[in-house]
matplotlib code that plots the C-alpha trace (Angstrom):
import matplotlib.pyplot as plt

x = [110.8, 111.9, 115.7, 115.8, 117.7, 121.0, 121.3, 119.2, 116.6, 113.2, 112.6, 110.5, 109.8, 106.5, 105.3, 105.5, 104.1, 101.0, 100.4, 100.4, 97.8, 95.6, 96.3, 94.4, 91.5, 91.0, 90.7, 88.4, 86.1, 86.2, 83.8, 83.8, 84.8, 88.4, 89.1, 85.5, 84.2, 86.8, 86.3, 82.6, 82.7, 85.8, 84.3, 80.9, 80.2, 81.2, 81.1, 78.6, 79.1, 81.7, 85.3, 83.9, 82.6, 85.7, 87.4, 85.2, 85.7, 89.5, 89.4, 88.0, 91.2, 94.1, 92.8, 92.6, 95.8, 97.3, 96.1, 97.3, 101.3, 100.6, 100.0, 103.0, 105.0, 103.1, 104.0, 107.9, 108.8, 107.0, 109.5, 111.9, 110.5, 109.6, 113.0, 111.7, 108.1, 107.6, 106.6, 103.1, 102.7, 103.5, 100.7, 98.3, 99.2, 98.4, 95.2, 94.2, 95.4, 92.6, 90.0, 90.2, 90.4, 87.2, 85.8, 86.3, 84.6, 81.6, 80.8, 80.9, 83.4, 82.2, 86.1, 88.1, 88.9, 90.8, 92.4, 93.5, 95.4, 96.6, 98.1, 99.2, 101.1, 103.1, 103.4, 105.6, 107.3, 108.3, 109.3, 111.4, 112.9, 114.5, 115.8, 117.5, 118.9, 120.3, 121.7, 123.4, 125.9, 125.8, 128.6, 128.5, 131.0, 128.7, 125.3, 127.2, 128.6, 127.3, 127.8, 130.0, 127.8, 125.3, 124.5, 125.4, 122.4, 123.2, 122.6, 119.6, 120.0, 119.7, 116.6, 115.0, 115.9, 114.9, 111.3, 111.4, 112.4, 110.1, 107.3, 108.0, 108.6, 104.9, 103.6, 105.3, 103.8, 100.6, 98.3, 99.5, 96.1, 93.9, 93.1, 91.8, 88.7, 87.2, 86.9, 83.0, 84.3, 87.2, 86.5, 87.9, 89.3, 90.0, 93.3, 93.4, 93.5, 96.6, 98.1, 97.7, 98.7, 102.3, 103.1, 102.0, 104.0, 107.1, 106.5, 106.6, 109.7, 111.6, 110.7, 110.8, 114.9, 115.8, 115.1, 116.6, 119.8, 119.7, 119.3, 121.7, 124.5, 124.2, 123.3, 125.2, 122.7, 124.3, 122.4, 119.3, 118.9, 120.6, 117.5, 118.8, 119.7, 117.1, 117.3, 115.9, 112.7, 112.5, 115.1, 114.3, 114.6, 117.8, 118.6, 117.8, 119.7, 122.8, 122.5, 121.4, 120.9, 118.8, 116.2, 115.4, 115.1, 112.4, 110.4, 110.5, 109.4, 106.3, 105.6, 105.7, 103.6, 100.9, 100.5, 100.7, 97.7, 96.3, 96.8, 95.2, 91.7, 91.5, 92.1, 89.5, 86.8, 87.5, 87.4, 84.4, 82.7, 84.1, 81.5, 78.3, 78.5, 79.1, 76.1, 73.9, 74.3, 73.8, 76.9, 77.6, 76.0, 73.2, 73.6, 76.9, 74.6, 73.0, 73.8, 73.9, 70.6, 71.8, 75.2, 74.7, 78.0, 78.4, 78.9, 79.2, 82.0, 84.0, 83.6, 84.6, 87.7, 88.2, 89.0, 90.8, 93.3, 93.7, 94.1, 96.7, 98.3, 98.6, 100.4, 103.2, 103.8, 104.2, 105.8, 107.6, 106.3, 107.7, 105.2, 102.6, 103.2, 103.9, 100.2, 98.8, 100.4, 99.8, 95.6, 96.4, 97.9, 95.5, 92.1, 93.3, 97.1, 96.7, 92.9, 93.4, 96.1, 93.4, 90.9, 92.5, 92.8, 89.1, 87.8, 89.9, 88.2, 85.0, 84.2, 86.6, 84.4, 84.9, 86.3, 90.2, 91.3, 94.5, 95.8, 98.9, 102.1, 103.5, 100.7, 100.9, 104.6, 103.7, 101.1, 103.8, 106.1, 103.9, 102.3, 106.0, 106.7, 103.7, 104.2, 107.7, 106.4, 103.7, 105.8, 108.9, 105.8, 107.0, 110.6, 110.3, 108.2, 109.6, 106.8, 104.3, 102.8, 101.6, 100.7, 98.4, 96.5, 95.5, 94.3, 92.6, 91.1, 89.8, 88.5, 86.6, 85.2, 84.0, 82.0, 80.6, 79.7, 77.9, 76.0, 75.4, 74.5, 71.8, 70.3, 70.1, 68.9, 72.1, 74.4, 75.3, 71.0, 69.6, 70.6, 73.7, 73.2, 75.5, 76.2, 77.9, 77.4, 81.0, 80.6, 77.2, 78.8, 77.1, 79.0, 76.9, 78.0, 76.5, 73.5, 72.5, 73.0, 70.1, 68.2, 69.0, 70.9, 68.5, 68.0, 71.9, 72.8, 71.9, 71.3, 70.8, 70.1, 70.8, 68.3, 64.6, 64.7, 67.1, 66.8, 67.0, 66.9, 68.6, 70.5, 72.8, 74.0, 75.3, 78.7, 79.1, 81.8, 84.0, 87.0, 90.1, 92.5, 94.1, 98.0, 99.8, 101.6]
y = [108.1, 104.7, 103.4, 99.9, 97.5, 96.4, 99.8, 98.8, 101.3, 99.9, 99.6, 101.9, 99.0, 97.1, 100.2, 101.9, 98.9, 98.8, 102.9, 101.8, 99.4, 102.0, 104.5, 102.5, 101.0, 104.8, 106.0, 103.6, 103.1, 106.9, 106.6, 107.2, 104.6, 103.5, 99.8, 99.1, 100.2, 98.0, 95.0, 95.5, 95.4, 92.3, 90.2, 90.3, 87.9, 84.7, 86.1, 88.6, 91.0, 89.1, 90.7, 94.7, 92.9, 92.0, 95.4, 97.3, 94.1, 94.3, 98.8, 97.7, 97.1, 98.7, 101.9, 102.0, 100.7, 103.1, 105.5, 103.3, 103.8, 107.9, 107.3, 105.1, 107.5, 110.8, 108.9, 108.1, 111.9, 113.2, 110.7, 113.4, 116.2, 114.3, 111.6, 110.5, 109.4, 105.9, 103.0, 103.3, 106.6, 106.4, 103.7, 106.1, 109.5, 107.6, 106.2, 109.8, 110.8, 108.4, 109.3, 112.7, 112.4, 110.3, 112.9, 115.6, 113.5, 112.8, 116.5, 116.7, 117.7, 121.3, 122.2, 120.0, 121.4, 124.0, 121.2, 119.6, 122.4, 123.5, 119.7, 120.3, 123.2, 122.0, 118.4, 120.1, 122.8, 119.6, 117.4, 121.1, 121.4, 118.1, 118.3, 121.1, 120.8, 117.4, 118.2, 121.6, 119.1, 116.4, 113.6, 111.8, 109.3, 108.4, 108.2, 105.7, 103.4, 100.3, 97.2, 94.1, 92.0, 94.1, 93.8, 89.9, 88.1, 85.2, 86.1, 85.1, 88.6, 90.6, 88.9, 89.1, 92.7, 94.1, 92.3, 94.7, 97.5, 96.9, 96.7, 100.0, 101.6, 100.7, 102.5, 105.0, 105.3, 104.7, 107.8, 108.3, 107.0, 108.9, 110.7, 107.4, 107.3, 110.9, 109.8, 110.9, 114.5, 114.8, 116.9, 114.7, 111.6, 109.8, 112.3, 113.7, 110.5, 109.0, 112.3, 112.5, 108.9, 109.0, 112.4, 111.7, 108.6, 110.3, 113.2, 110.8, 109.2, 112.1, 113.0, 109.8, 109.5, 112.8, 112.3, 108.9, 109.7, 113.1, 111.1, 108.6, 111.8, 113.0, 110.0, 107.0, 104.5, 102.1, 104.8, 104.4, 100.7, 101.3, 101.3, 103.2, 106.5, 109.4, 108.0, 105.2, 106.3, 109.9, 110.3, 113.5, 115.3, 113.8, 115.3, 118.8, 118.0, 117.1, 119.9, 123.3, 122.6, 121.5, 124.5, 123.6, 120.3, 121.1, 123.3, 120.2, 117.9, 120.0, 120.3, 116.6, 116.1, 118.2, 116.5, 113.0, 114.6, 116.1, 112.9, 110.6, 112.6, 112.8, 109.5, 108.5, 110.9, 109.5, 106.0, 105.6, 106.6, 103.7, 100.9, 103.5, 104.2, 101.0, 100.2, 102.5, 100.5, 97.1, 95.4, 95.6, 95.2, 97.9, 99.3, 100.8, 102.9, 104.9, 108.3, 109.7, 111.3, 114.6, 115.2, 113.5, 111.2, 107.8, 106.9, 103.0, 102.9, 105.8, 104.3, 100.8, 102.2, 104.0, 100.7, 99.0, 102.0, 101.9, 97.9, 98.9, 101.3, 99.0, 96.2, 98.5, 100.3, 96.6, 95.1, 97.5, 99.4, 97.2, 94.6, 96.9, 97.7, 94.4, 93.4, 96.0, 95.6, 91.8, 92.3, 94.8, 92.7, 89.9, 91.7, 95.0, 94.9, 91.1, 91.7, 94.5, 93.4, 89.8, 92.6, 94.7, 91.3, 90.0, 93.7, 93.7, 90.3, 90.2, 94.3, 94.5, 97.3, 99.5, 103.0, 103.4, 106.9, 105.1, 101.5, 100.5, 100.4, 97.3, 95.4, 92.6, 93.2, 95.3, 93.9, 91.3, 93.0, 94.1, 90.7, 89.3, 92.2, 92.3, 88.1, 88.8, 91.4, 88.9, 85.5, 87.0, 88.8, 86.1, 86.0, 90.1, 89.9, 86.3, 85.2, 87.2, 85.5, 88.1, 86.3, 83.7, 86.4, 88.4, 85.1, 84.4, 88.1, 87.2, 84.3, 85.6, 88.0, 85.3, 83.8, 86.7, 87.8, 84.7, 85.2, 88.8, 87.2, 85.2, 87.9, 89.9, 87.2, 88.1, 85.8, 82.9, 82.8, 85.2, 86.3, 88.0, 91.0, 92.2, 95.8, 96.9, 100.8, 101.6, 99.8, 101.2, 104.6, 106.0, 107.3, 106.0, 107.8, 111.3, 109.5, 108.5, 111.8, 112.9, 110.5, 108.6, 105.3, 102.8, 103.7, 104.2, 101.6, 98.6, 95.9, 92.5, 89.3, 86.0, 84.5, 85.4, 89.0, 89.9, 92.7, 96.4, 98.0, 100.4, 97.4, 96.7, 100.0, 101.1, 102.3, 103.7, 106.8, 105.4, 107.6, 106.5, 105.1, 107.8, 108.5, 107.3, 110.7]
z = [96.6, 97.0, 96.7, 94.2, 95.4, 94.0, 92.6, 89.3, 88.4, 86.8, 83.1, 81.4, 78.6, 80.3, 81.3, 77.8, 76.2, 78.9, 77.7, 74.3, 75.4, 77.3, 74.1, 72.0, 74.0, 75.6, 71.7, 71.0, 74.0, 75.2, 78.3, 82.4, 83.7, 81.7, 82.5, 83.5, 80.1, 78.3, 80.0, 80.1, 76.3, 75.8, 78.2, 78.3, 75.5, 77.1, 81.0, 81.1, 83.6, 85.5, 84.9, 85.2, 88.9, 89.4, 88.5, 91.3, 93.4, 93.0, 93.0, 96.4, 98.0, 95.5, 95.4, 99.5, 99.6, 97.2, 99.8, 102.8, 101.1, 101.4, 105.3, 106.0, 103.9, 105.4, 109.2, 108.3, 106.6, 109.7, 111.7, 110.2, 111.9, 115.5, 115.4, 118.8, 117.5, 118.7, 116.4, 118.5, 118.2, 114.6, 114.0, 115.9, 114.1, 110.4, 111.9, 113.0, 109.3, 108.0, 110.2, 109.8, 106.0, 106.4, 108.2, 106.4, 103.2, 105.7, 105.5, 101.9, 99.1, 97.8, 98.3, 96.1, 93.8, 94.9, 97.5, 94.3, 92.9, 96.0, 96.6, 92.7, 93.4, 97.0, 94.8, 91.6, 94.3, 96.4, 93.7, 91.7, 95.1, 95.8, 91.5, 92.0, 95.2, 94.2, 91.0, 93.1, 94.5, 92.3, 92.7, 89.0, 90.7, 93.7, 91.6, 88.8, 91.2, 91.5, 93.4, 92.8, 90.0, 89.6, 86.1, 85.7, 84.1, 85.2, 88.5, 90.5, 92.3, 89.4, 88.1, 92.0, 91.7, 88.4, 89.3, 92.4, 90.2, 88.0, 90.6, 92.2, 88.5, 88.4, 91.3, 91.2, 87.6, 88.6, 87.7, 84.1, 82.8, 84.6, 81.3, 80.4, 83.3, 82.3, 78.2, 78.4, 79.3, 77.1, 73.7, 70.8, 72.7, 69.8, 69.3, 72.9, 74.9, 73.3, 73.3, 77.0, 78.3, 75.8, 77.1, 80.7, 81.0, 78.9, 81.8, 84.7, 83.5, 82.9, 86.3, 87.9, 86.3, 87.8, 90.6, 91.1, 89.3, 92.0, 94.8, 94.1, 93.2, 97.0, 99.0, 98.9, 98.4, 100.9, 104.0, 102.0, 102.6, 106.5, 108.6, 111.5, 108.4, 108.0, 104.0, 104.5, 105.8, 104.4, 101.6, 100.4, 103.4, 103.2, 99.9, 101.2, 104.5, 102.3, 100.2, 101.6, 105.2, 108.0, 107.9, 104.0, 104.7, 107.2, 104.8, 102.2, 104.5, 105.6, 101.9, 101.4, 104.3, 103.3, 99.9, 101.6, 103.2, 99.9, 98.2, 100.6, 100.6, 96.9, 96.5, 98.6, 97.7, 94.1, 94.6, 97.4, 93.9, 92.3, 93.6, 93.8, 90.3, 88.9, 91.9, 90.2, 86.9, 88.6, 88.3, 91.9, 95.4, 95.4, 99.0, 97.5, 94.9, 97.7, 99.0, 102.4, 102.9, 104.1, 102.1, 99.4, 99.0, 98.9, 102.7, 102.5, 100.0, 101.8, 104.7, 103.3, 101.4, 105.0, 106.6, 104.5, 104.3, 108.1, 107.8, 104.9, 106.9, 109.8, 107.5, 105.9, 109.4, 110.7, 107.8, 105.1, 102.4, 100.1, 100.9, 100.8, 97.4, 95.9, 97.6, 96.2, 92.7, 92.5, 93.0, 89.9, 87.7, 87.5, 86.6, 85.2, 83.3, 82.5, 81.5, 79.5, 77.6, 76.3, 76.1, 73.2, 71.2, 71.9, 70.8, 67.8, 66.8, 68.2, 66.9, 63.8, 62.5, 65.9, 65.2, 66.4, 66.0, 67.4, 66.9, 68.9, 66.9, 65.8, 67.4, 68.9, 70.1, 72.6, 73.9, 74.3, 75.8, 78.1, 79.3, 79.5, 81.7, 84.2, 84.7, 85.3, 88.1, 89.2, 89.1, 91.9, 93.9, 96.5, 96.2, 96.9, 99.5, 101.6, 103.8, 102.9, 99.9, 97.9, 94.9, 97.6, 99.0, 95.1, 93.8, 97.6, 96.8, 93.1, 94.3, 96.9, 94.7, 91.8, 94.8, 95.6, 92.0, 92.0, 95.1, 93.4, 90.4, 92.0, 93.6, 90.3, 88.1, 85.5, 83.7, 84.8, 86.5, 83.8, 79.9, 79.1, 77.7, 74.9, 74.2, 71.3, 71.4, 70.6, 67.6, 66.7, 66.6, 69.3, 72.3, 75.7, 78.3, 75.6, 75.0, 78.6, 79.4, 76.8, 77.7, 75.0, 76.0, 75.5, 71.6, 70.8, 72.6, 70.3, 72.8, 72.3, 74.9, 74.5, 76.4, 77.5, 78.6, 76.1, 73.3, 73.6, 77.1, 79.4, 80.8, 77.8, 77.3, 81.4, 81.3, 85.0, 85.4, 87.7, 88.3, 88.2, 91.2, 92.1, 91.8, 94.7, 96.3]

ax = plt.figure().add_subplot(projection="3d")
ax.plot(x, y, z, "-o")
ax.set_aspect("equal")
plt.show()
C-alpha cells in the first residue's frame, strides 16, 4: 500500500469515468485483446495499423514494469523480515526474483492455474488480515487528522498532491478491466462485461478505502513518509506490528511476499503473450510470433519483458517507487487512457450502426471527466517526480515506437508503403475472434482495401487475443 502525500487520498471520479469508457467499448467490441481491438477498429481508417502497434509497443515496457513495482515491493517487505539486508543485497535478491520467475516460464506453464488461485487466496487472506487488524484498534482521531492547509485549493501543494493521489489511485486500480481482454470467451458480453468492470472497480474502491482509512487509524502517517520507519517501506507489516504483535506481523509479511511472487510470474507469463499474438496477426515484428521449439511458449517476448523488469526493478530500488509508477503510468496515458477515450467518439461516428448492448451514461461528460482527469495526471508527471522527467521519456518511448512502426511498416508493405485495410466486423454483426476460430474469419469479416491489394482477406479481419496487463500486486 502506498501512503499519499499531504494526507489527500485519490479521487475515485477519473477513474469511474475511464470504467464507464471501457463499459461501453468492451460491450461493443467484445474480443481478446481489449484496447488492441478498439483501437484497431477507431484508428485504422486514417492510420492503419499504427495506434494497435503502438499499444504492444507501449505493453512492451508498462506491463514489465508493473511487474518491476512487485519486486521492489517484494525486496522492501522482505527488508521487514531481514532489517540488516543491505541496499546491494536488496538489488541482488529482486534480480534473483526475476530470473527465477523467468525460469520457471522457460520450462513451461502447465501449473498456472492453480498458482493463480493459490496467489488469489494468500492475496484476499493478506489484504482481510491487515482490514481487520486495523480497524481492531482503530484511532478515528489519528486517521482524520490532517495537516496544516491541506485542503486549500489555492494551494500549489494541494494541486501537486492530489495529481500524485490521483496517479497512485490508478495503479493501484489497475486490473479492474481485465474482464475487458478475455471478451471472445465471455458468454453474453454485451451484459456481462459492463457488469464486471462497474462492480470490479466499485470492489476495488471499497477495498482500496479500507484499507487507507485502516492504515491511517493506527499509523500516524507522519512514520509513513520517515524513511528510517518500518512504514515507510512495509506498511502493513506495520499495521499487524501495531496491532496484534510482532509474530502476526511476520506471518503477514510472508503472505505478502508470496503473492509479490505470485504476481510477478503471472504477470509475465500473461504479457510475453502480448507481442506474439498480436505477431501472429502481423501488426508487430514477426520473430515475436514464434514459439520455443521444445516448450512451446513465446521465448523472445518473455525474455524481453524479463529485462526490462530487472532494468525496472533496478530504477525504483535506486530511485523510489514513486518514480517508478509515475513512468510507468505516463507511457499509459498517452496510447491507452487518452486513446481510448478519442476512440469511443470516432466509433460512435465512423460505425453509428455498431451494436451497444451498453452506451455510457450521460455521454460525453464522462468521457470528459475522464480526459480532464488523466491530463491532470499526465501534466504534474514532472512536478511528482523532480528530475526525472517522466513525461520526456513516454513521449521519447512513443516516438521511438512510431519509427519503428515505420521501419515495420516497410518491411510489411502496410499503410503508410501498402493499402489500409479496413475491417468493420463488429459492425457487420459478426463476432471475429468466433469466426476465426471456425474457420470462418475471412467471410464474416467484411473487409475492404483502399488501395491495390485491398478487398476481402484474412488480413482485415485479425483481432489477436492479447491478455491483459496484469494487476500490479
Amino acid at each position: 500500500m502506498l501512503f499519499v502525500p499531504y494526507g489527500i487520498q485519490s479521487s475515485p471520479n477519473s477513474r469511474a469515468d475511464s470504467v464507464l469508457i471501457w463499459a461501453e467499448l468492451g460491450a461493443s467490441l467484445p474480443g481478446a485483446g481489449g484496447s488492441y481491438v478498439y483501437l484497431r477498429q477507431a484508428f485504422q481508417y486514417r492510420s492503419g495499423k499504427l495506434m494497435p502497434f503502438l499499444f504492444v509497443w507501449t505493453a512492451m515496457l508498462f506491463i514489465p514494469l508493473i511487474m518491476s513495482t512487485g519486486v521492489v515491493g517484494l525486496v522492501q517487505y522482505l527488508g521487514y523480515l531481514w532489517p540488516d539486508m543491505t541496499r546491494t543485497q536488496g538489488d541482488l535478491v529482486g534480480l534473483g526474483v526475476i530470473v527465477l520467475v523467468i525460469g520457471l516460464l522457460w520450462r513451461g506453464a502447465e501449473h498456472i492455474a492453480r498458482i493463480t488461485a493459490v496467489m488469489w487466496c494468500v492475496m484476499i487472506a493478506s489484504v482481510l488480515l491487515v482490514i481487520v487488524a486495523a480497524f481492531s484498534h482503530f484511532d478515528a482521531g489519528q486517521a482524520f487528522t490532517y495537516p496544516d492547509h491541506a485542503f486549500d485549493l489555492g494551494s500549489g501543494q494541494f494541486w501537486t498532491g492530489f495529481a500524485a493521489g490521483l496517479t497512485i489511485g490508478i495503479y493501484d486500480y489497475l486490473g479492474y478491466n481485465t474482464a475487458a481482454y478475455m471478451g471472445a470467451e465471455i458468454k453474453d458480453p454485451g451484459r456481462t462485461l459492463p457488469r464486471a468492470i462497474v462492480t470490479s472497480i466499485a470492489g476495488i474502491m471499497g477495498i482500496y478505502l479500507l484499507l487507507q482509512i485502516g492504515t491511517l487509524g493506527v499509523v500516524d502517517w507522519h512514520e509513513m513518509t520517515d524513511p528510517g520507519s518500518v512504514a515507510s517501506q512495509s506498511v502493513a507489516s506495520a499495521v499487524l506490528e501495531e496491532t496484534w504483535g510482532k509474530g502476526a506481523a511476520d506471518v503477514v509479511t510472508v503472505l505478502i511476499l508470496i503473492t509479490a511472487f505470485a504476481s510477478v510470474f503471472a504477470g509475465l507469463l500473461g504479457g510475453s503473450r502480448v507481442p506474439y499474438d498480436a505477431a501472429r496477426e502481423r501488426v508487430f515484428f514477426r520473430p515475436y510470433g514464434r514459439l520455443h521449439p521444445r516448450h512451446r511458449f513465446p521465448a523472445l517476448g518473455l525474455a524481453t519483458m524479463g529485462v526490462v523488469t530487472a532494468i525496472g526493478f533496478l530504477i525504483g530500488r535506486h530511485t523510489d517507487l514513486a518514480t517508478l509508477i509515475q513512468l510507468l503510468t505516463t507511457v499509459m496515458v498517452i496510447v491507452q487512457a487518452l486513446a481510448q477515450i478519442v476512440a469511443l467518439t470516432v466509433l460512435r461516428r465512423r460505425q453509428p450502426g455498431l451494436r451497444r448492448p451498453y452506451r455510457m451514461w450521460l455521454y460525453p461528460l464522462p468521457s470528459v471527466v475522464a480526459l480532464v482527469g488523466w491530463l491532470v495526471i499526465y501534466g504534474y508527471a514532472d512536478k511528482n517526480s523532480p528530475g526525472r522527467h517522466p513525461i520526456e521519456w513516454s513521449l521519447a518511448w512513443v516516438a521511438a515506437g512510431c519509427v519503428a512502426f515505420v521501419l515495420w511498416a516497410r518491411v510489411e508493405k502496410v499503410w503508410p508503403f501498402g493499402p489500409k485495410e479496413i475491417s468493420e466486423e463488429y459492425a457487420a454483426g459478426a463476432d471475429p475472434d468466433t469466426a476465426a476460430a471456425t474457420g470462418g474469419a475471412a467471410n464474416a469479416a467484411g473487409t475492404t482495401g483502399d488501395g491495390p491489394g485491398g478487398g476481402d482477406g484474412p488480413e482485415g479481419g485479425v483481432s489477436p487475443g492479447a491478455p491483459a496487463p496484469p494487476s500490479a500486486p
